[in-house]
N, C-alpha and C positions, 0 to 999 in steps of 0.2 A: 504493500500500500504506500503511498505516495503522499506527500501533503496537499496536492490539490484534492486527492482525493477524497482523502480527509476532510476535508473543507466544504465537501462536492455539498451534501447533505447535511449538513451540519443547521440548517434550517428546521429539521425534523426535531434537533433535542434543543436551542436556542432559538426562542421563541421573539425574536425582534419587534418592540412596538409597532404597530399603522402608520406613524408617524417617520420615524428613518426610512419606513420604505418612499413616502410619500416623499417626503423629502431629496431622497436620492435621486426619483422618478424626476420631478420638480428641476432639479441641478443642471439635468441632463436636455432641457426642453431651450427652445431658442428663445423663448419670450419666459424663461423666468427673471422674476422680479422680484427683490430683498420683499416688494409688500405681499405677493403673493406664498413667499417662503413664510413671513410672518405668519401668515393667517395661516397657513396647516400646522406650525409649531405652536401656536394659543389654541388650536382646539384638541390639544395634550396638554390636561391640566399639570398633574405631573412632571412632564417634563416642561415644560414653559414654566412655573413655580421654579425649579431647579435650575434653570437657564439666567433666571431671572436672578438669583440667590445666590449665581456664581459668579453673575457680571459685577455683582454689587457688593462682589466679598473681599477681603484685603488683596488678595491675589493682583487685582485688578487696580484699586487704589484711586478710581474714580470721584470727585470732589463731590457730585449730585447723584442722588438715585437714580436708577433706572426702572422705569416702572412698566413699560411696555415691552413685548417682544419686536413690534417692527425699531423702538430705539434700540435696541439691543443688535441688532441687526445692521444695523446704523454704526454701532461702537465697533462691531468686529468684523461686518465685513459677512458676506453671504457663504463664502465656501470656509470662513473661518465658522461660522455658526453651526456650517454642518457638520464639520470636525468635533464641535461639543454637542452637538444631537447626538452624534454615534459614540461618542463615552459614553456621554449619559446614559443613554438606551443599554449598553454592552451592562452596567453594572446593575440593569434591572432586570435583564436578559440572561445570564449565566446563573442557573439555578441548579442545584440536584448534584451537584456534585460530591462523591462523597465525603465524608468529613476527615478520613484518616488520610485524605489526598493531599487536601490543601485546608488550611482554613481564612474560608474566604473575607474575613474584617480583617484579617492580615495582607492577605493575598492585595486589597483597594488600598488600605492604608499603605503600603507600602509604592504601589503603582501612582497612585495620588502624590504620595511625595515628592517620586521619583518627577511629577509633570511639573509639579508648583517648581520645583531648583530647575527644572531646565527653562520655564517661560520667565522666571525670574533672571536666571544666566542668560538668554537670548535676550532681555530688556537693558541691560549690561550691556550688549555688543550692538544696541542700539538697532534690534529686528523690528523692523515695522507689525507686521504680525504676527504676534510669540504664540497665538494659540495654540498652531501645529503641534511645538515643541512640547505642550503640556499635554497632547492627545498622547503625540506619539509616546510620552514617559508615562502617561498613565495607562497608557494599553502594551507596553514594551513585552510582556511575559502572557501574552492571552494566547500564545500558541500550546502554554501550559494548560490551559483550562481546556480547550478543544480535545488535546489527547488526552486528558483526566478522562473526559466527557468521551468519545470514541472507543478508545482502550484502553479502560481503568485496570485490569488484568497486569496487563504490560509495565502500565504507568506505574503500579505498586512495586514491581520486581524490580525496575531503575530506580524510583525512591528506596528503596530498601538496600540495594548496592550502594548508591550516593551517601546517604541517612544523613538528610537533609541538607548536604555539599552542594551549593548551588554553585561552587565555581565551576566541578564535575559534572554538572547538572547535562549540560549537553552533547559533554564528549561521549558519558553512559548512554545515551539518546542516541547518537550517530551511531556508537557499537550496538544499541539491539535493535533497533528501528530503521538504521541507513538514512534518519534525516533526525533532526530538532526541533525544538520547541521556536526558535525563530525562524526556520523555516516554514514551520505551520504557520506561526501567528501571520508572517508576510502572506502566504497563501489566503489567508482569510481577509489580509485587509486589500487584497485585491479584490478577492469578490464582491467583498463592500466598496468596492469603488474610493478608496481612498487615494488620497495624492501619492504619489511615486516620491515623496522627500518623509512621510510617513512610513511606507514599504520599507522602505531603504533603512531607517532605522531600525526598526524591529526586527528587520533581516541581520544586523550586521552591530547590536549594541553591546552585544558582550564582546565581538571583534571588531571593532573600528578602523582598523589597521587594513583591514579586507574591503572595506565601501569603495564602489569605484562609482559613485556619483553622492550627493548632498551629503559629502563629508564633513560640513561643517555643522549642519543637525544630527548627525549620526556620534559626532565626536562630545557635543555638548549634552547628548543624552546620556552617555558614556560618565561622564563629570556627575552630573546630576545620581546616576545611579549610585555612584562610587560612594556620594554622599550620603543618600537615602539608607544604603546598605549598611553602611557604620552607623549610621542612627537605629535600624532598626536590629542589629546585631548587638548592639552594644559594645561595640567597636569603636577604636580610636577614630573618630573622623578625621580628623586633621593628617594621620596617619595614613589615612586610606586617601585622601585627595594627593597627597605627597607620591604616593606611592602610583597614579596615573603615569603613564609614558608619557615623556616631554611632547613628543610630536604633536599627542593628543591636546597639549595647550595650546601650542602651537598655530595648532587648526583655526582656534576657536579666539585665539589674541588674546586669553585668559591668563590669567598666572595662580598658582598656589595662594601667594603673596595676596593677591586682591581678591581671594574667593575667601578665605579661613575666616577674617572678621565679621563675614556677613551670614554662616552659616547657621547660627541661631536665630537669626531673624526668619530665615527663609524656611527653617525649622516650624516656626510658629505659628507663619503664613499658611505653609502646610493642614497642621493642623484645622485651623480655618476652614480653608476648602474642602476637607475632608467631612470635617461636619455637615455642610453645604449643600455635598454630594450625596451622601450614605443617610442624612437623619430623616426620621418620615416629614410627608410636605402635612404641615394644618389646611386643611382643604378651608377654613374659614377666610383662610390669611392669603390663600391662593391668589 
């Protein structure tokens, strides 16, 4: 089996809201328009509440509310907005998974972090649109959850070889499977139709050194992880951003030097958004 394959159906066990499909449909049309995007993102209450809850959350840093979906739309930009439709959707989407796999408030909270340090590091290098950066870090390891979800079988006897080595995580994955979990996840964010500077991350974040195009989002998500991972390891961060390959700063005009002071903030920003994302919506307050 293959990771497209994998992928092929994957519709049958990840139940995608009407909305991202809608949405994608919509992307794809000659005459779409940020107001026509809007109106099928507001008639998901849910996600429009959550859309709305993330434009307006520190992450972002906005001086006035945002209180509409087509302003929203306005702040980030039409194919930035549908990059947060398909987070969104993905973390209300990915269900059943068994528990001795993964556990999934670890599984977000970490992938969440991983996005906030990369659109914060892409604001840093002064990216017009950082939203990508924060899809592509928060969905960086969803080629994990697919083969949970496909071959839990399998997926138990590599967790169990690894036992919970996610450095080895994917080299055990190429020895029993012939491919990885970033290969999957890329497989998948193709069939969602996601940007090719997206792909390219997910394909290539644990190896940066291997991208042979958007190396500069591939490298920055790389930094961001390196981050996220000593936070939630409890690991020296400082150690662990030190310990990135030069090149990889390189890439990105970053230093060790002007990233270490700002890591607790972006720590907490984190946190933030995470709440944002994961806590239920008050349909009163919708």
């Amino acid at each position: 089996m293959s990771p497209d394959e994998l992928v092929r159906d994957i519709d049958q066990l990840v139940a995608l809201p009407e909305v991202f499909i809608q949405v994608n449909h919509m992307m794809e049309q000659p005459n779409c328009s940020s107001a026509k995007l809007a109106e099928i993102i507001s008639a998901d209450t849910d996600i429009s509440s959550r859309l709305l809850r993330l434009v307006n959350s520190s992450m972002y840093g906005l001086r006035s509310k945002i209180d509409t979906i087509s302003r929203a739309v306005t702040i980030a930009g039409t194919e930035e907005l549908r990059n947060l439709v398909t987070a969104t959707c993905a973390v209300r989407s990915f269900t059943g998974i068994p528990e001795h796999l993964i556990n999934m408030e670890d599984y977000w909270r970490h992938g969440v972090t991983t996005g906030v340090i990369a659109k914060i590091l892409a604001q840093q290098c002064n990216v017009l649109h950082s939203e990508r950066l924060f899809v592509a870090g928060m969905l960086h390891d969803v080629g994990r959850l697919v083969i949970y979800l496909r071959i839990p079988d399998k997926a138990t006897e590599i967790l169990n070889i690894t036992a919970g080595d996610e450095w080895i995580l994917a080299e055990e994955e190429d020895h029993y499977l012939g491919f990885n979990h970033m290969d999957v996840g890329a497989a998948l964010m193709k069939s969602w139709q996601l940007p090719d500077s997206i792909i390219s991350v997910i394909q290539n974040h644990h190896t940066p050194k291997r991208a042979t195009d958007h190396k500069f989002d591939v490298s920055l998500v790389h930094i961001a992880l390196a981050i996220a991972r000593g936070q939630m390891t409890g690991l020296s961060v400082e150690e662990m951003i030190w310990a990135i390959d030069p090149s990889i700063w390189e890439e990105t005009g970053l230093s060790p030097e002007n990233i270490t002071p700002h890591v607790d903030k972006m720590l907490m920003m984190s946190l933030d958004t995470l709440k944002t994302i994961l806590s239920p919506i008050d349909q009163k307050q919708a």
